[in-house]
N, C-alpha and C positions, 0 to 999 in steps of 0.2 A: 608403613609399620606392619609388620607383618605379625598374626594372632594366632596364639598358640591353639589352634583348632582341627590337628589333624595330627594321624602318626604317621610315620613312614612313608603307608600307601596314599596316602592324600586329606582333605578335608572329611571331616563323618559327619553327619545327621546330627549325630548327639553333641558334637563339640560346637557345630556353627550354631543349636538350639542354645547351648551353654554361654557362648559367644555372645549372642543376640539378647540374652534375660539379663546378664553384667550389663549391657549397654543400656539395655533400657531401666535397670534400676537407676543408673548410673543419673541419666537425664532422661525422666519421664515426661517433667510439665513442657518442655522441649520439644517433645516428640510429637506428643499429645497434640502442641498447639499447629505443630506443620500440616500431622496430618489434617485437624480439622481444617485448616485453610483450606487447606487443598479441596475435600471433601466440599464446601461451601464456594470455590471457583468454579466444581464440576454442572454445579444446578441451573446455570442460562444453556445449557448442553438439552435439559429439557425442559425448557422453559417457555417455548415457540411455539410448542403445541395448538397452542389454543390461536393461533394465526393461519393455520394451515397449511397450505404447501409454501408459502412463503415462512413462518414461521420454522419447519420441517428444514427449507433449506438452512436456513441461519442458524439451526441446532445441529447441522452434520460440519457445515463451516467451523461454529465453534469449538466441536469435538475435534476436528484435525487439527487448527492452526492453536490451538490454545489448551485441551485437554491432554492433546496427545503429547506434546511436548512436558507439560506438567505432569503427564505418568512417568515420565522421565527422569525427570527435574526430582521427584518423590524417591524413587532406586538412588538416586545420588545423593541426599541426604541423608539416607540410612546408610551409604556407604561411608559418609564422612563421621558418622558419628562410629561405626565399629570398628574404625580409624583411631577412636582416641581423641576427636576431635570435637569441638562442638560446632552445632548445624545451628546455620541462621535460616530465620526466614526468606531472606535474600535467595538462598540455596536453593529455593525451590523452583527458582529462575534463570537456574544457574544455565538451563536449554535454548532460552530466549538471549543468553549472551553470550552461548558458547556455539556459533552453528545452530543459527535459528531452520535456516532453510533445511539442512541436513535433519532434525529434530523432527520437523517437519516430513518430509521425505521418507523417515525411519517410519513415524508414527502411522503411514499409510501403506509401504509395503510389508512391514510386519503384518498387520491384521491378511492383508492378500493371501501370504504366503500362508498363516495357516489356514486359511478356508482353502486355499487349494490342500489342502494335506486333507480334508476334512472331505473332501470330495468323492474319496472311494465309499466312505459310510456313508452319504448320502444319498448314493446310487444303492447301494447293498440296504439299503433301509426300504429306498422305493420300488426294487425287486419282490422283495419279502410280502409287500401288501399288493403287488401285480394278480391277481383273479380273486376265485372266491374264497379260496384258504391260504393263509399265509405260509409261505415256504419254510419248513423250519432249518433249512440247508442256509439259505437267505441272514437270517434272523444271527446262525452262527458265525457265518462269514463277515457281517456288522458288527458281531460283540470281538472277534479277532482285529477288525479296523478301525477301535476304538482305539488302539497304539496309537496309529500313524498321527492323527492332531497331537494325542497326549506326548507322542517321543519328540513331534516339531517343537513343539511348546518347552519341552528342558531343553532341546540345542539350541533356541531359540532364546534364554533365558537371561544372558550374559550383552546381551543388544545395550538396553538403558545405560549400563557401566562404559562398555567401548566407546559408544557413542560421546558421552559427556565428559568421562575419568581420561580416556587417549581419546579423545578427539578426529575419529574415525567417521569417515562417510557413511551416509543411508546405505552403499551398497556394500561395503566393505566390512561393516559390522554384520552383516549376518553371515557371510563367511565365516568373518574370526569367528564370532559367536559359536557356529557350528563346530568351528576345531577345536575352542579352546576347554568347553563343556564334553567333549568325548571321554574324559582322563575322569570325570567328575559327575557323568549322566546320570548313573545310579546313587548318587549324594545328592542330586538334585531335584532327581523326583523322588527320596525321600525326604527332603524337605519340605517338598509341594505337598506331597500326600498327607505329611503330618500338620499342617494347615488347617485343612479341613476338619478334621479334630476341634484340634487348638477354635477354628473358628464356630461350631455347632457349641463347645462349654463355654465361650461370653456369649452364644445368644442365651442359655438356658440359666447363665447370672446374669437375668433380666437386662440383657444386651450390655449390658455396661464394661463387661468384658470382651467384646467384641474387639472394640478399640487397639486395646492393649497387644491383641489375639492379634491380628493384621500386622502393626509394629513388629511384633517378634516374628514375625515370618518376612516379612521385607530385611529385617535383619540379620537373618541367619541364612537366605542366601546372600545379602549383600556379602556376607563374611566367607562363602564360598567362593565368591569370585575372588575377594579381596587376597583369599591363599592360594588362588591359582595365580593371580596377578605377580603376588609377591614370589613363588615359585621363578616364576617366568623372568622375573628381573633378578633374582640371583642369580640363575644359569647365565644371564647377559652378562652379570661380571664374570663368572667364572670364564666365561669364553675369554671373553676381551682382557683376562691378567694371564692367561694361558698362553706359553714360550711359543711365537711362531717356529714353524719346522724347518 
């Protein structure tokens, strides 16, 4: 189904925000109840601690084969509901039964890939403090390579949907991901950007708004994929009812 959240030029900020507050007024106690599961499966992730190094391993185990996948699983919920749809609980397992291993796979080299993105700033960070004054030459070329994570992170952004929505390999999704967010980067990291808003006014309504705050931002990019997605599968008809030559 495709949502009326974009003119012309594509999806905007303010339509997939707009998108995302209809869905979640729509089915709130729904939303509400996934994420907290979710939220509540993440805590044996740090739970180990107090075992130690054994403990430590069985909390980075848990994060790959079970957290990372369920980050997943969470994007594909929000994407079924600004579908029109309603999300089960089930759905949030939907990684575990769609391409667990691939789920799997994604959920380890996405994190890689942006620590390497992240790498020029941690060099330009540890230049900066090299002798007894810090470089301010240094300092500027760090606040310049603050992009490079931040621009990985919106091409990188469309992974969770490919993965689970077309059923795209670990490695194949962060390709598409990268092409298919090109047309839509500057929509996307104003969706990201206005987030962090959105997320600092439910902490300061005594957190309670936090919750809701998260929701609508998983939803308003799920809703920018969802209109590139739907983009993309109309042009497919168009091709294919188009008179061969």
């Amino acid at each position: 189904m495709e949502t009326e959240t974009h003119d012309d030029d594509g999806p905007t900020v303010v339509g997939a925000y707009s998108h995302g507050a209809d869905t979640l007024k729509a089915q709130p106690g729904r939303l509400i109840l996934i994420l907290f599961l979710f939220v509540v499966l993440q805590l044996p992730a740090n739970g180990g601690e107090s075992l130690g190094d054994v403990g430590g391993v069985l909390g980075t185990l848990y994060q790959v084969l079970v957290v990372g996948p369920l980050t997943f699983g969470l994007s594909y919920t929000f994407l079924i509901a600004i579908r029109g749809q309603v999300p089960e609980v089930g759905d949030l397992f939907a990684p575990f039964q769609r391409g667990y291993l691939s789920a799997v796979a994604a959920a380890v080299f996405l994190p890689i890939v942006l620590m390497i993105s992240a790498l020029p700033l941690v060099g330009a960070m540890g230049i900066a403090f090299i002798g007894d004054k810090p470089s301010p030459l240094a300092f500027l070329g760090a606040a310049l390579l603050v992009v490079l994570p931040i621009f990985a992170a919106v091409r990188l952004s469309f992974v969770p949907y490919l993965l689970i929505d077309e059923g795209m390999g670990p490695i194949e999704v962060l390709g598409e991901s990268w092409a298919r967010t090109k047309p839509v980067q500057l929509t996307i990291l104003g969706v990201e950007a206005l987030s962090a808003p959105l997320l600092l006014l439910g902490l300061l309504l005594l957190i309670v708004g936090v919750v809701p705050a998260m929701i609508l931002a998983g939803l308003a990019l799920a809703t920018v994929y969802d209109d590139v997605a739907s983009d993309e599968l109309d042009a497919g008809e168009d091709d294919s009812l188009a008179p061969a030559s």
